[in-house]
C-alpha positions in Angstrom: 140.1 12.9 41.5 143.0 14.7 43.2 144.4 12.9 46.3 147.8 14.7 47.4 149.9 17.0 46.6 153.0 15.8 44.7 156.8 15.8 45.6 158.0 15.5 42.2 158.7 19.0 40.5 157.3 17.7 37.8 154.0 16.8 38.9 151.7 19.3 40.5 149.3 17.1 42.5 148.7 13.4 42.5 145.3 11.9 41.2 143.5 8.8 41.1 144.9 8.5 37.5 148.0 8.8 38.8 147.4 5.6 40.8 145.5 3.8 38.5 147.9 3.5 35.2 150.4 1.7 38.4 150.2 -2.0 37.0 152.4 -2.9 39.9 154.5 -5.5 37.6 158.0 -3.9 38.1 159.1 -2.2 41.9 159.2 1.3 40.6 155.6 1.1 40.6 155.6 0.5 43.9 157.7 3.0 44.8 155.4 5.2 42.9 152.3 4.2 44.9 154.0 4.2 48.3 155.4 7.9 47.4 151.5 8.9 47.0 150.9 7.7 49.9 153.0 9.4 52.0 152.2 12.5 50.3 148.3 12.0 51.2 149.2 11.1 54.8 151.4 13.9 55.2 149.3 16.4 53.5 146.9 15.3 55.6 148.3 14.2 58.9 151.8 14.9 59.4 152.8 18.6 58.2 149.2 20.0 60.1 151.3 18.4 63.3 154.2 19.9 62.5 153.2 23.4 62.1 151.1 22.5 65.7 154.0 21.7 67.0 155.8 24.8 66.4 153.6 27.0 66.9 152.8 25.2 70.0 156.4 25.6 70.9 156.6 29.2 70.4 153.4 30.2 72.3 155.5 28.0 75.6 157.9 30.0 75.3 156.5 33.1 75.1 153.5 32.5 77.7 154.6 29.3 79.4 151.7 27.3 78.4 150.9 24.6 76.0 147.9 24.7 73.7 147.1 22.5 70.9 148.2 19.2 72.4 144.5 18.2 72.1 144.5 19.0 68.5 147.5 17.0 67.6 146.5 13.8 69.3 143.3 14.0 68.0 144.9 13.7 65.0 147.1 10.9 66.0 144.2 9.1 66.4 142.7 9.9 63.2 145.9 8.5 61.7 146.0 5.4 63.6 142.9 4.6 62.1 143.7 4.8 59.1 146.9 2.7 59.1 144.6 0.3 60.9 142.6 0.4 57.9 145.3 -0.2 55.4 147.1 -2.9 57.4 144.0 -5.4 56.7 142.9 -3.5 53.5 139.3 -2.4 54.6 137.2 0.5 53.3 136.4 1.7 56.4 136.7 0.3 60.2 132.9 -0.9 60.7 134.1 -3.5 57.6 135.7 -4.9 60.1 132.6 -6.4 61.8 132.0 -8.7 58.3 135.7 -9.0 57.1 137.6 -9.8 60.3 134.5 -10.8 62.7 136.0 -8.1 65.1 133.8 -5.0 66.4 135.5 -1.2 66.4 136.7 -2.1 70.1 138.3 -5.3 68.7 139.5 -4.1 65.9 141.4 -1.0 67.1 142.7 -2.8 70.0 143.7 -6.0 68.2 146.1 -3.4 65.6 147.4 -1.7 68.8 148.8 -4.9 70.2 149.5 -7.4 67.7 149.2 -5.5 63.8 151.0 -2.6 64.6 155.4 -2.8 63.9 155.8 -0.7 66.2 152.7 0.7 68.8 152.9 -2.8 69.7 155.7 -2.6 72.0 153.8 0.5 73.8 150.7 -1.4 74.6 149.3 -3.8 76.5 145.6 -5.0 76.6 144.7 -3.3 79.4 146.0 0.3 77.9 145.3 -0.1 74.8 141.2 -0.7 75.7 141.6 2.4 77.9 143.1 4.4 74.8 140.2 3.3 72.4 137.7 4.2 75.2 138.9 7.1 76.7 140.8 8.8 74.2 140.2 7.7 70.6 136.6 7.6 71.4 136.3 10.4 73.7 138.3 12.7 71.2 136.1 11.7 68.2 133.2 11.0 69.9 132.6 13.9 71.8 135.5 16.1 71.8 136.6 15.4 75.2 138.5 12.9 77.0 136.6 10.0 79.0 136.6 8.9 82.2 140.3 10.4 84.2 142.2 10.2 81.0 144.7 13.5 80.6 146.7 14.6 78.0 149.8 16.4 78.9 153.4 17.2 77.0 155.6 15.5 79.3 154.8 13.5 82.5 155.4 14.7 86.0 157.7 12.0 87.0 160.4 13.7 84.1 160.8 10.1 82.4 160.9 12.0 78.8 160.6 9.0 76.7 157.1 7.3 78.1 154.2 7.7 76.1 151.7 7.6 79.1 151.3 6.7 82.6 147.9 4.0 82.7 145.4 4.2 86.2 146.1 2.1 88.8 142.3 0.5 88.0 143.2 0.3 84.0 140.4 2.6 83.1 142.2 5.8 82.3 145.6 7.4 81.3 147.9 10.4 80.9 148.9 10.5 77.7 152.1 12.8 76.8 151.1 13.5 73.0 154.9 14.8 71.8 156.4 11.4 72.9 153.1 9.5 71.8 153.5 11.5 68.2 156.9 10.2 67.9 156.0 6.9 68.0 152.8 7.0 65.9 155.2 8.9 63.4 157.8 6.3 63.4 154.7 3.2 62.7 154.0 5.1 59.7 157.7 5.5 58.5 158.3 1.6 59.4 155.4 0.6 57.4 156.3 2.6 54.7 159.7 0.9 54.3 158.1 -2.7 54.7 156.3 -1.4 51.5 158.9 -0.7 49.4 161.3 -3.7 50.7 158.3 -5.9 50.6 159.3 -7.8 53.6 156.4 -7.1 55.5 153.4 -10.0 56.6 152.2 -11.7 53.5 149.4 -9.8 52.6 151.1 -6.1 53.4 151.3 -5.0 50.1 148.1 -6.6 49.0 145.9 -5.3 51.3 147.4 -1.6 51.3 146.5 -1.9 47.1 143.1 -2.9 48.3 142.6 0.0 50.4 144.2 2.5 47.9 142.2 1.0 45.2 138.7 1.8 47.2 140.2 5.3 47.6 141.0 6.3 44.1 137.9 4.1 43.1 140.0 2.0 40.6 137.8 -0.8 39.1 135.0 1.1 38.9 133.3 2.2 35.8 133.8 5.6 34.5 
């Protein structure tokens, strides 16, 4: 089963057996495994952004208008989950209902405030909730924003490092996706190098083998 494309020159594409003859009893196995799983996240996250974000770039400076901000974030959010779903080594985020006794809502926020390295010191309760709701959900769910919730490049108060500006009722948000990517970016980096270091929580390392082992269906008979 093919699962990335490979770094190495010498290997064209990474598959499951790639990941299944890791026995994980010396470190440079786990440099192996974390190095296929930044390939698959920036296969399938990270390098779609960036060629976004260029082109995005050229068409402002050609027509003075920003286009595929929508596209990116969504993506964001589709990334999010999935380092959600690593963190506590889950097959998917509804497992988290019989695993963690936490619904989606729960779930998503409880990573956005407390799991996370570093989203954590963006959020807050209050805007995280009015993420899930009005962006995560409204982006995935129906392909739109909820409630008030905007997504812009930069906000109009010219602070160029804040990821969003939250409603004065909590409900809503303006999002600035190229400072929000930034940051969503560097959680996947820091987790990255808790994984090799292995000075992450306890169960870091464990639960990301659980969640690539679902993945490249290791265990199961052939």
């Amino acid at each position: 089963m093919w699962i990335a494309p490979s770094r190495d020159s010498e290997i064209l594409n990474w598959t499951d057996e790639h990941w299944k003859v890791l026995t994980f009893a010396f470190e440079h196995d786990w440099d192996v495994a974390v190095a296929i799983f930044e390939d698959r996240i920036k296969y399938r996250y990270l390098d779609a952004i960036e060629v976004l974000q260029k082109d995005d770039t050229a068409h402002y400076w050609e027509h003075k208008q920003r286009r595929f901000g929508f596209a990116m974030l969504a993506l964001d959010c589709l990334l999010i989950e999935t380092l959600a779903q690593f963190y506590s080594g889950l097959k998917s985020s509804d497992e988290a209902r019989e695993a963690l006794r936490l619904n989606n809502t729960e779930f998503y926020v409880k990573f956005l405030i407390e799991k996370s390295f570093i989203l954590k010191s963006a959020f807050d309760k209050p805007a995280a909730l009015a993420f899930y709701r009005t962006i995560r959900c409204g982006i995935l769910h129906q392909a739109e924003t909820k409630e008030d919730s905007l997504i812009r490049f930069l906000n109009d108060e010219n602070n160029s490092d804040k990821l969003f500006k939250l409603s004065d009722d909590k409900k809503s948000l303006k999002i600035y996706w190229s400072n929000f990517h930034q940051i969503v970016k560097s959680e996947f980096e820091t987790y990255c190098a808790h994984l090799r270091r292995n000075d992450g929580p306890d169960d870091l390392r464990g639960n990301f083998k659980k969640k690539m082992d679902f993945i490249c269906r290791s265990g199961e008979p052939a």
